[in-house]
N, C-alpha and C positions, 0 to 999 in steps of 0.2 A: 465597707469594701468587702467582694466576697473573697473566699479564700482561692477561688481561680484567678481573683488578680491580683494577689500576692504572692511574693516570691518568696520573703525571709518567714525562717518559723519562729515564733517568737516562744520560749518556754520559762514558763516564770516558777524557782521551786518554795516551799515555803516550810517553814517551820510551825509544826505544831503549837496550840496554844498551850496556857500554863495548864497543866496536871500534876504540879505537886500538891499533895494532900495538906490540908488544913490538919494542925496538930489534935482536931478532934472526929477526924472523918472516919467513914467508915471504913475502912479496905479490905479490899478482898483479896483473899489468901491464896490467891497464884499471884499478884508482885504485881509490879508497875507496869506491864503492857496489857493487864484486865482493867487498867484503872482510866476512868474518862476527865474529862476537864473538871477543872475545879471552877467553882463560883467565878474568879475571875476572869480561868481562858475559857467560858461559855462567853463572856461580854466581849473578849478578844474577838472569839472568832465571828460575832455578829457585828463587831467593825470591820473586822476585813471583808466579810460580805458587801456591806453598805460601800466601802470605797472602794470595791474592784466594779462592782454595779454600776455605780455611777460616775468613773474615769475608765473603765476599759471595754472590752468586750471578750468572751471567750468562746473557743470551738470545742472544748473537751475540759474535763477536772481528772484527775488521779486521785490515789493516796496511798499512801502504807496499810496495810491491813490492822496496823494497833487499832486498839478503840481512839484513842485521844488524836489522830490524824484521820479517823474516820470522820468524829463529830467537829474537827476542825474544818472538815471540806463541806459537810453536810449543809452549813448555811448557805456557803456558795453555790453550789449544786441547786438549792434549791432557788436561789435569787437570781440565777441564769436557766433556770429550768433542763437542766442538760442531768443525764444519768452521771452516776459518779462509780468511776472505775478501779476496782483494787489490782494493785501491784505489788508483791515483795520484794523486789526489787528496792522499793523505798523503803526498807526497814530500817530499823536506826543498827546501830553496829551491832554486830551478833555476840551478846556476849552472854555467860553461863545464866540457865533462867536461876534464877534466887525465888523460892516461895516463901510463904508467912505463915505455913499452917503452924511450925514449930514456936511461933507467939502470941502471946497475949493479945488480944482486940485491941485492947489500948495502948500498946506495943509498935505496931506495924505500921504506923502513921512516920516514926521517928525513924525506923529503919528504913521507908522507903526515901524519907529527906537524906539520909544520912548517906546513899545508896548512891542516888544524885550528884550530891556534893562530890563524891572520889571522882567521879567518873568525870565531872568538870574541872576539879582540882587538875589531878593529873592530865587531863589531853589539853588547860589551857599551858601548864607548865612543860609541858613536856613535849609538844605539839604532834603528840599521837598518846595514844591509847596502848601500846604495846607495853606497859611496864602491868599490869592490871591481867592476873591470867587468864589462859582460854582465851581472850577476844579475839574476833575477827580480824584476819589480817587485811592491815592499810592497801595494800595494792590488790584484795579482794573487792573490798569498798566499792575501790575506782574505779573497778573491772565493770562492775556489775549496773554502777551506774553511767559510766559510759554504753553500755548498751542498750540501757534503759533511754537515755536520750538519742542513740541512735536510730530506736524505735520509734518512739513518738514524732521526730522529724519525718522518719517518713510515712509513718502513720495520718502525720495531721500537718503536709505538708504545704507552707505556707499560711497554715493557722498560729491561732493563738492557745497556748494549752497551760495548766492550772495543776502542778502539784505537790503537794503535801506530804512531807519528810519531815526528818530529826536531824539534829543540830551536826552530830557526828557524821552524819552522811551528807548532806548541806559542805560541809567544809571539807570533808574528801574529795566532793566533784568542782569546786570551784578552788580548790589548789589544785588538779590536778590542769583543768581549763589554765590556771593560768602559769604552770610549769614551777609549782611552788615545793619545797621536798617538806614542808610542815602538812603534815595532815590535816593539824586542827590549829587553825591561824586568826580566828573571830571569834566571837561571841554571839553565838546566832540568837537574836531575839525571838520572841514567842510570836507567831502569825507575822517576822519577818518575810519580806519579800528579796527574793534575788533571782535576776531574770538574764538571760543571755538571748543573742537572735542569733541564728542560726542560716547563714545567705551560701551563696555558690565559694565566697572565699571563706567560709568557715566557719565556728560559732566567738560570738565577740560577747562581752560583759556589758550590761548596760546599766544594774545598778545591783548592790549587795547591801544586805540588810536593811533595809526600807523597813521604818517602822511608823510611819508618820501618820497612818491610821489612831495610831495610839498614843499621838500627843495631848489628848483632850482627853478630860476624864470618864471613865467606862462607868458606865450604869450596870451596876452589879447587885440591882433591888431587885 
């Protein structure tokens, strides 16, 4: 069906795949948004290629400008043949950059897991992020992705569009869609799918956290 003859816009966002470091990786010493998929969200995200390919269609892809949402869109992109667009808008929560230069090589693997961990610890317990200094505030989040999907509706209106965010901003825009006061109320899986359509009465929920790509085992040879 082309997209003149649809009405609703369908926007599906996703969560990057796995980029925590393996306790023997290499990393690089500007911190976890220089750092790309690990071993096994490269296989992730070459599943969710394969089954948006072959159950969907799309008119456009995004992504967050991180490497590891870059390379999680880049198969898609390339299995729909469509260019792949960056937005900062999809950036995960703004929080203070932390570098590695001040560790050890063998060092920096631990600190970027451990780095992780608070940031999940706290916003599942807490259902925000505001206890963790400097970070960006919640109703920035919502702000910014609300305008972000009031772009692409009418950007790519009555299409289907494809993008590629973090877990913290994922669960800002879908509390905020569903009038929720927890900022962070899931556990956003890795190449999770959560998609809302977008019609003349407004935009509705049609599924969150879709990981069903990834109930069969990943070929990570």
């Amino acid at each position: 069906m082309s997209t003149e003859q649809r009405t609703d816009t369908t926007i599906s966002l996703v969560r990057h795949a796995d980029a925590v470091p393996e306790m023997d990786a290499q990393i690089d010493p500007e911190g976890y948004d220089a750092l790309g998929l690990s071993v096994r969200g490269a296989a992730q995200a070459e599943a969710l290629a394969r089954r948006l390919f072959a159950t969907t269609a799309l008119d456009a892809i995004y992504a967050s400008p991180t490497r590891r949402a870059r390379e999680t869109a880049e198969p898609v992109a390339a299995a729909f043949r469509l260019q792949l667009s960056l937005d900062e808008r999809l950036r995960e929560v703004g929080m203070p950059v932390v570098t590695l230069h001040h560790l050890a090589a063998g060092e920096r693997a631990a600190a970027v897991r451990a780095q992780l961990a608070l940031f999940g610890k706290t916003a599942m317990r807490d259902g925000t992020w505001t206890a963790l200094a400097q970070t960006e505030p919640p109703q920035q989040v919502r702000a910014r992705m609300r305008a972000l999907i009031g772009d692409l509706q009418r950007r790519h209106h009555g299409g289907r569009v494809l993008a590629v965010s973090h877990a913290g901003t994922i669960n800002a825009y879908f509390a905020e869609l569903l009038g929720l006061t927890r900022d962070f109320f899931f556990p956003t899986g890795n190449t999770s799918i959560s998609t809302l359509r977008i019609a003349r009465h407004g935009p509705m929920v049609v599924r969150l956290n879709d990981t069903a790509h990834l109930e069969r085992p990943l070929d990570t040879t």
